[in-house]
Structures are given as C-alpha cells and as structure tokens.
N, C-alpha and C positions, 0 to 999 in steps of 0.2 A: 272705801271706794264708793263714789256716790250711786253707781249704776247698780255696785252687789248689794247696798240697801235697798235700793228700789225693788230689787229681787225676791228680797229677803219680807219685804212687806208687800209680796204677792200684786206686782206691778201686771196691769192687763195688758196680753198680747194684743197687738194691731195686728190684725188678717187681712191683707189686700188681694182682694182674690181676682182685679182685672178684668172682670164682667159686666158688661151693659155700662151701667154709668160710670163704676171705676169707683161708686161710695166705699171707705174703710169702714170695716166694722170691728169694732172693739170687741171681745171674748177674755172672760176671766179664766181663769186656768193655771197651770201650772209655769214657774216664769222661766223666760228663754236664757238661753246659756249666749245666745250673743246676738248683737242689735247692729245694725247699722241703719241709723235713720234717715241717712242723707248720703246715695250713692252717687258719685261721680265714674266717670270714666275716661276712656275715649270712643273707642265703638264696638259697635257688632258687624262683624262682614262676613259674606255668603260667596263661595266661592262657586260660581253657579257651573250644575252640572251639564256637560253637553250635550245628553239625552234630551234634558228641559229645553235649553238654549235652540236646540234643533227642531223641537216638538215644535217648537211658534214659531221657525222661522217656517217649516212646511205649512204653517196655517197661515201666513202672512200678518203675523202678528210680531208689532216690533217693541221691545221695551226699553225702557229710559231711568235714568235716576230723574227726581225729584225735587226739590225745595234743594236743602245742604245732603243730600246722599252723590255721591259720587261711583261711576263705574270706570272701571281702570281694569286692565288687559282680564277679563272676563271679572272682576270681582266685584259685588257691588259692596259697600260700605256705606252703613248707617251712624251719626254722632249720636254716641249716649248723651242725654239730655239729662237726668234722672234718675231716681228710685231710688228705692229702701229694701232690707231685706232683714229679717228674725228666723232664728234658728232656735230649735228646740230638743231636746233630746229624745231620741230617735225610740220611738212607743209612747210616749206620753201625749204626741200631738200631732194630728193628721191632715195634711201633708207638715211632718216637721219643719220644712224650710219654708218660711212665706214671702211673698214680697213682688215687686215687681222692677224691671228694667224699660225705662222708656228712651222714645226717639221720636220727639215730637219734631214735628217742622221737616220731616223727611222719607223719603218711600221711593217707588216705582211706580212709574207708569206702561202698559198694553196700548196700544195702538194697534188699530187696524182700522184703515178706511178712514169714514166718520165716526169712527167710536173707539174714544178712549178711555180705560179703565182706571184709575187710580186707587194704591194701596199704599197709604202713609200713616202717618204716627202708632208706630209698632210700641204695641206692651209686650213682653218677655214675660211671662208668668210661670214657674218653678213650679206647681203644683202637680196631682195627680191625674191626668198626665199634663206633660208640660208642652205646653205650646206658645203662639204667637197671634196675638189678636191685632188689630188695626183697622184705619177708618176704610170704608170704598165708598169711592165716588165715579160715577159713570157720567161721562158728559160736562162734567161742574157739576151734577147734580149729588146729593149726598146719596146715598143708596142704605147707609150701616156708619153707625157712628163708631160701633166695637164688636168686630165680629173673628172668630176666629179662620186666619187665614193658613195656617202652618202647622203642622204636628212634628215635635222634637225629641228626636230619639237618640239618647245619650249612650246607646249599646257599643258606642264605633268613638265612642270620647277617649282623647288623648291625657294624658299626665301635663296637669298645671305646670309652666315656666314661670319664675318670675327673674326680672331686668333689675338688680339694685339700683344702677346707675339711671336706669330711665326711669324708675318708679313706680313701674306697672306690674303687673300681675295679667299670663294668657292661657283661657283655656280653647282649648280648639278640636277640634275632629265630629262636633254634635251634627248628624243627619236632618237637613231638614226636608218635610215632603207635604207637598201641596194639600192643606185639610178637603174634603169630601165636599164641606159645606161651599170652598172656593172653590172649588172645581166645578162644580155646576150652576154657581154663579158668572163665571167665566164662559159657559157652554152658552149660555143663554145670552150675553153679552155679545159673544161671538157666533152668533147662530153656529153652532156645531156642538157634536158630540164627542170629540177627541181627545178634548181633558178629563185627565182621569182622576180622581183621587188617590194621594200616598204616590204620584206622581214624586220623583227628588228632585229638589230645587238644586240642594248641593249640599256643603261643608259648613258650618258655622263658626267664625273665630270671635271671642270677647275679649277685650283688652280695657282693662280697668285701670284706674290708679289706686297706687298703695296708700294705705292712709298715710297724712300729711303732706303727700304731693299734690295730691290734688282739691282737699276742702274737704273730703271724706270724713269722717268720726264713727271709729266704731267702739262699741263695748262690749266687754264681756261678763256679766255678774254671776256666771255660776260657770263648774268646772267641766272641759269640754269632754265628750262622749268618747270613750277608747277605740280604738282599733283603726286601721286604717282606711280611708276613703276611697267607695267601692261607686261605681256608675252603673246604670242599664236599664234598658227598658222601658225610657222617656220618662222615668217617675224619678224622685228625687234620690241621693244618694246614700247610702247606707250612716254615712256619717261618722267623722274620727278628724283624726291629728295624722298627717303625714309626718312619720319623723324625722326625714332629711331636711325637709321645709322646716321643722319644729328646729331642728339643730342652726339650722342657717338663718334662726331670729326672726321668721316668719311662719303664723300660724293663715291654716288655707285650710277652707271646707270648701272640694267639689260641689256643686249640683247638680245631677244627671237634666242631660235634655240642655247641656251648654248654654244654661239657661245663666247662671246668677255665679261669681266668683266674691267670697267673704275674706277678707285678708287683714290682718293686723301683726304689728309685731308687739312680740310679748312681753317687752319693756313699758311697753303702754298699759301692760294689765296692772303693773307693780306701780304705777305712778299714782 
C-alpha cells in the first residue's frame, strides 16, 4: 500500500496549526496512522443559543449571514470549503489530531447603527484546545486577518451518525462560546461592556462527506489506536475505533471540540 510505505520510510507529518498566516510547518516524527489530505464536506452549522440571540437583540445589535452562509429558523450554517487532517497515535504526538476545517467565502455579520462588524472565513482547528479562528472586519476595514473568535468545548459532544445512502458522516452536540479576545473586540466596536467572554453562541453540527462521495481521500498506513472514542474538555479525543461503526464498514475518529470527523471505509485500506 503506497501510503503504509511512506510510513514505513518515516513520511514527515504536516502540522497546520491555523495561526496568524495559516503557514504549514512540516515536523519529522513518528508517522500518522491516518491522513486525510483533502477534506471535503458540506458544513458546519451553529445552532445559535437564545441567551446569545437575546444578549444583542437588548443591545441593538443585529446579525446576519454573509457571502454563501445562510440563517434558517435560528441556525446559521457555514459550506465547508476545505481542509486536511492527520491523526497520530495518542502519546506519541501532541495535539494527536492536526489539521484544519475551512469556510472561506462565508461568516456573520453585527450590525448596530453605523457599525458593522464582520466574522468570516472560519478555520476549525482540533488542537489543544480547540477552537475557531476567522477574519474581522469592522466598517470594510480589515481589523484581523486570523484571530481566534470561538472556544469549542467537546464535553456536551454527541455520538457520530453516519447516512450510507447520503454519504455523509455527522458529528453534533460541540458547545461553542464566544473567545474573551471577541468579546472585547465586540465591546469596543460596540461602545459597551456587556459581552462577555465564554458567552454560548450555541450547538455546533459538522457534516462531512464519506470518502468517494464527495473527492475526499483518506489513508491509512499504520494500525489504528484501540479502545473506543472518548470526547471532553475541548481538547482532542482519546482516540480508537468505534466498533458498531467498525462493524458497519466504516471506520470514524471523533475529535473533541466538534471540531474535525476522519472517516473511511475499510475496504479502502485493503485495496
């Protein structure tokens, strides 16, 4: 298998770590047990909390989708554009899961008054801990080309679905809450002091496609980590083989912080 040679002759992990300019940095090391170098999906939607939703309607601030994001009866949804993710077994490399989930060309907008804020092209980053960075722009003016807007706590994450007939793969239930550093970006934006950090936005669902439905490729060149897939604490997941999923000809690594779903079936390893 060409992926378990490249393994086998100590192929260097790519680390996207989603920060300031978004550069990959290559690190030699120990090689990952599964690759997906070209993530497809559908999307990431935020099932926004009415705490939030009411915290800015009492400050008169109103929000909006973006570019291709759409809001439909409270949920906003973003298209996955993107990403890649590697997976490593669990001690050997830290954060095991790397990679990122993008949604370029899409976001929210705040309004209030004459001042409108903008939060688009969301990076999803798996690591420790996981969050959600994106651009801000106040006015048209750029303010932050990658700044983290979101903290994603996988503590409240549901059990993987996947759709054979649709071809997707969904994980759902990840908390998301307004980062500290938005929050008082927003206060200032907004002359006021009433955004708070760790503020909940909502519920976060991802829905991927399964490899071959949607252009996906994933590999696997070494044997995957036992026990079964654990979430919490916004950091990545304990790491394993679900064996209902394993039985049912699809193999699925959680990653805490509803950040990243790895999925292949395992007829593809034997090919």
């Amino acid at each position: 298998m060409k992926f378990r040679s490249m393994a086998v002759a100590g192929v260097a992990a790519l680390a996207l770590t989603g920060i300031g300019s978004g550069i990959a940095v290559a690190q030699a090391g120990p090689p990952p047990v599964a690759t997906i170098p070209s993530l497809t999906g559908q999307s990431t939607s935020v099932k926004l909390d009415s705490g939030f939703t009411g915290a800015l309607k009492s400050l008169d601030v109103t929000p909006a989708p973006t570019g291709t994001a759409t809001v439909t009866d409270g949920t906003a949804k973003f298209p996955i554009t993107g990403g890649n993710v590697t997976v490593y077994k669990p001690g050997e490399v830290t954060p095991y899961v790397q990679g990122m989930i993008m949604h370029d060309g899409s976001g929210l907008s705040l309004t209030k008054g004459s001042t409108k804020v903008t939060l688009e092209n969301f990076v999803i980053d798996p690591g420790q801990p996981a969050t959600l960075k994106g651009k801000v722009s106040a006015n048209g003016t750029t303010v932050a080309d990658s700044v983290t807007l979101f903290d994603l706590d996988g503590s409240t994450l549901k059990p993987i679905t996947t759709d054979a007939a649709a071809g997707t793969a969904t994980l759902t239930g990840t908390t998301v809450r307004l980062s500290a550093d938005a929050a008082s970006a927003l206060n200032k934006a907004f002359s006021t002091d009433a955004i708070k950090g760790g503020t909940t936005v909502g519920i976060a669902t991802i829905v991927v496609n399964l490899p071959g439905k949607g252009g996906s490729a994933a590999a696997m060149p070494g044997a995957m980590p036992t026990g079964g897939a654990q979430t919490g604490g916004g950091s990545t997941a304990t790491g394993g083989v679900d064996p209902t999923l394993l039985a049912g000809g699809v193999l699925v690594l959680a990653v805490a912080g509803g950040a990243l779903v790895v999925v292949r079936r395992r007829s593809a390893e034997r090919s």
